[in-house]
C-alpha positions in Angstrom: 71.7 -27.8 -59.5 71.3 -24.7 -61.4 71.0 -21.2 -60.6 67.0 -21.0 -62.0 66.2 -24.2 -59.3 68.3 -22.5 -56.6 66.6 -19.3 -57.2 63.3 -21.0 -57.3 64.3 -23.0 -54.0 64.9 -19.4 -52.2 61.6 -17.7 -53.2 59.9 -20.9 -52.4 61.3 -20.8 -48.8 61.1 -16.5 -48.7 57.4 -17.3 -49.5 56.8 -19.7 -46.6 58.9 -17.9 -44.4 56.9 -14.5 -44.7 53.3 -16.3 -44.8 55.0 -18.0 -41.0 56.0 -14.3 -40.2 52.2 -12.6 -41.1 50.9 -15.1 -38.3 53.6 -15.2 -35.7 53.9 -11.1 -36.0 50.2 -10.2 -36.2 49.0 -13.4 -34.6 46.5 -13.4 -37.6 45.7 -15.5 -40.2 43.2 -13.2 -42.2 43.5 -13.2 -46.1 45.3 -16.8 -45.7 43.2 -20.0 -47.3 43.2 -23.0 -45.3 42.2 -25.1 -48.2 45.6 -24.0 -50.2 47.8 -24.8 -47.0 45.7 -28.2 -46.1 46.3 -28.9 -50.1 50.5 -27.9 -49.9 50.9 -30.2 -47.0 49.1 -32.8 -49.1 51.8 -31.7 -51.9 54.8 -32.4 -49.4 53.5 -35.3 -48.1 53.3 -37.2 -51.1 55.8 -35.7 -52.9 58.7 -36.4 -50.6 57.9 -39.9 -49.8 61.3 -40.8 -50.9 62.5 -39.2 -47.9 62.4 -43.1 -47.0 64.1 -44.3 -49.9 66.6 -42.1 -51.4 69.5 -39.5 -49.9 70.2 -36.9 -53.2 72.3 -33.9 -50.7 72.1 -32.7 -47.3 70.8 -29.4 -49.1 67.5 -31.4 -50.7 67.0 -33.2 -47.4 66.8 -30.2 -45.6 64.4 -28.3 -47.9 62.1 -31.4 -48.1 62.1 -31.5 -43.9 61.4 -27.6 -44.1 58.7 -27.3 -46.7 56.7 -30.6 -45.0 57.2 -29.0 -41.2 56.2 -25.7 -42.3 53.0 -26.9 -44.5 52.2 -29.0 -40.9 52.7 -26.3 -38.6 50.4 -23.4 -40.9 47.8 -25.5 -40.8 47.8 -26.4 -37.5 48.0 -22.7 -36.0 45.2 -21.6 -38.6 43.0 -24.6 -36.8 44.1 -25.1 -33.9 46.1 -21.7 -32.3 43.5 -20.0 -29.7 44.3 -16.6 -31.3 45.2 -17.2 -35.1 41.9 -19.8 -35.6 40.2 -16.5 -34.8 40.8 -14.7 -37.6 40.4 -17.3 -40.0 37.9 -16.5 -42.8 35.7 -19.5 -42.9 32.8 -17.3 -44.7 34.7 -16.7 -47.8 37.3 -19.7 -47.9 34.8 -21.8 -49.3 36.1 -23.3 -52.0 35.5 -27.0 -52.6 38.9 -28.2 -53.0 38.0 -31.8 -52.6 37.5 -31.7 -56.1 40.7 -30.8 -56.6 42.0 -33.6 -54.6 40.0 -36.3 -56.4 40.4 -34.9 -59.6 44.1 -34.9 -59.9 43.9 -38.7 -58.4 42.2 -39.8 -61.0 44.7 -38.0 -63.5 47.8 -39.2 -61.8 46.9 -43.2 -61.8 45.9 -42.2 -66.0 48.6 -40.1 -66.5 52.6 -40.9 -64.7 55.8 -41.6 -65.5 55.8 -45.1 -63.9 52.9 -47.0 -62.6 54.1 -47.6 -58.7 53.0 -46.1 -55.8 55.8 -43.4 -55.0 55.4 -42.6 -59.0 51.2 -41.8 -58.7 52.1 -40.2 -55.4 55.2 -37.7 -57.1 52.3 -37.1 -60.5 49.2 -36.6 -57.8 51.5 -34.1 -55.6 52.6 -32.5 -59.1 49.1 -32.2 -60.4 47.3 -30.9 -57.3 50.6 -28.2 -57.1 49.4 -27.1 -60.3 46.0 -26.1 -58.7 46.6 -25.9 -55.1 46.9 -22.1 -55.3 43.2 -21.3 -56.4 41.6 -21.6 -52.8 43.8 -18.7 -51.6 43.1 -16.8 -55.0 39.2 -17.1 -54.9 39.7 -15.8 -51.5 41.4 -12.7 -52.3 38.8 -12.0 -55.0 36.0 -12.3 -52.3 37.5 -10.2 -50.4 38.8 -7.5 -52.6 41.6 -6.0 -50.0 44.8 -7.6 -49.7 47.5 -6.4 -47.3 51.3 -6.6 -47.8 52.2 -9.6 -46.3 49.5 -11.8 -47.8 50.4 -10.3 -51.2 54.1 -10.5 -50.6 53.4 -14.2 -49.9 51.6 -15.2 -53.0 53.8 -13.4 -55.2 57.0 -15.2 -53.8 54.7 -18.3 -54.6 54.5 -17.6 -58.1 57.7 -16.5 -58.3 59.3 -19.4 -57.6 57.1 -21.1 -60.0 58.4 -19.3 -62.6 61.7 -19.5 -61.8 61.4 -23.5 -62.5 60.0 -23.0 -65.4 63.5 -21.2 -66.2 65.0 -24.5 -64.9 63.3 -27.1 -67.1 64.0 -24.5 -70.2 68.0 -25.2 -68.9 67.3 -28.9 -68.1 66.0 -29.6 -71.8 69.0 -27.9 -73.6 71.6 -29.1 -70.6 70.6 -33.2 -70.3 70.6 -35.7 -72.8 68.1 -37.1 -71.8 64.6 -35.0 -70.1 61.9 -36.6 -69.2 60.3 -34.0 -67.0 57.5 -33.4 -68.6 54.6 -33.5 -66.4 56.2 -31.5 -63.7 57.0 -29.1 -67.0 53.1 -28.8 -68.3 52.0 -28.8 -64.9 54.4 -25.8 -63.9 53.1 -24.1 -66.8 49.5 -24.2 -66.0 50.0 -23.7 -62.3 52.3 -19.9 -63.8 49.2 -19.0 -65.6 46.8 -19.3 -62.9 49.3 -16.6 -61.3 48.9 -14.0 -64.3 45.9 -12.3 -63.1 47.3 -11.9 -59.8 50.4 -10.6 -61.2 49.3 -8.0 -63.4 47.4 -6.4 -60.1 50.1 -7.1 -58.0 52.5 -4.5 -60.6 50.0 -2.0 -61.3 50.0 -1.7 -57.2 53.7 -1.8 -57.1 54.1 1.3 -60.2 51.3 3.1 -58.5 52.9 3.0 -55.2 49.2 1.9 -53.6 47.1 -0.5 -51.9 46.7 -4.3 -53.5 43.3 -4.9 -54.9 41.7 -7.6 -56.7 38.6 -7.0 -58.5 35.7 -9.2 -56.8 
């Protein structure tokens, strides 16, 4: 492991950790998009199937075990907790993300590194990563407002997206032999979606003010 996946590892976890801290503290899920989380889990699930089959470290078990639990337990409290399912914004989290779901389907049994079932399942978790992330930011747009925690959350998000990118750039000059390549295009596409949010996100940090995404 290098120090670009490690770094992307942390603000991976720092991201999930502070999105589990905005609803334990405030009992709240407001701002949060219920489509992205129900679309992570889906991520998680699919991705780490080799849970079953392969043992790489004690370290990746663990963060495979954390990022499926934590997927599983956001989207229960935001459906199922008395108080957080409250705050939920059904009116403007309507994106229709099952397009998402079958869309990337169709591309992973196209396009994969290996036609077997844990390969479709590792492209289809890679593709829908790419695009998981447009729920919450369609939200945000609707509503305009965004307070520190949620922002904090999807920044950490990006983040950690861009810090792999840093780690294929390594991977490719550092193996003989890469073969990455849709996680890498994938990765790219999925940092991009982030620019927008990114340039707001530093114009609030340099001004010192309020977050605010133009509707």
């Amino acid at each position: 492991m290098n120090i670009f996946r490690f770094a992307g590892d942390m603000t991976h976890l720092i991201s999930v950790l502070v999105l589990l801290l905005k609803i334990y503290a405030t009992k709240s899920c407001s701002g949060i998009s219920l489509k992205t989380q129900e679309l992570y889990a889906m991520v998680f699930l699919t991705r780490y199937l080799d849970l079953f089959t392969d043992f790489i470290s004690i370290y990746n078990t663990a963060m495979k075990l954390v990022f499926i639990a934590s997927s599983l337990a956001i989207v229960w409290c935001m459906r199922k907790h008395p108080a957080v399912q409250r705050s939920y914004d059904r009116e403007l989290d309507t994106f229709r993300h099952y397009f998402l779901i079958i869309g990337c389907f169709v591309l992973a049994l196209l396009i994969n590194e290996k036609f077997t079932f844990q390969e479709v399942c590792w492209a289809f978790s890679i593709y829908l990563e790419a695009v998981a992330i447009l729920p919450q930011l369609v939200l945000l747009q609707r509503s305009g407002n965004v307070d520190n925690l949620t922002g904090q959350y999807v920044f950490f998000l990006g983040a950690y997206r861009a810090f792999y990118i840093l780690n294929w750039i390594y991977r490719y000059f550092t193996e003989l032999r890469f073969t990455r390549w849709i996680a890498c295009i994938s990765g790219l596409i999925q940092t991009a979606l982030y620019a927008d949010f990114f340039y707001y996100y530093f114009i609030s940090w340099k001004n010192n003010s309020k977050l605010k995404l133009p509707a």
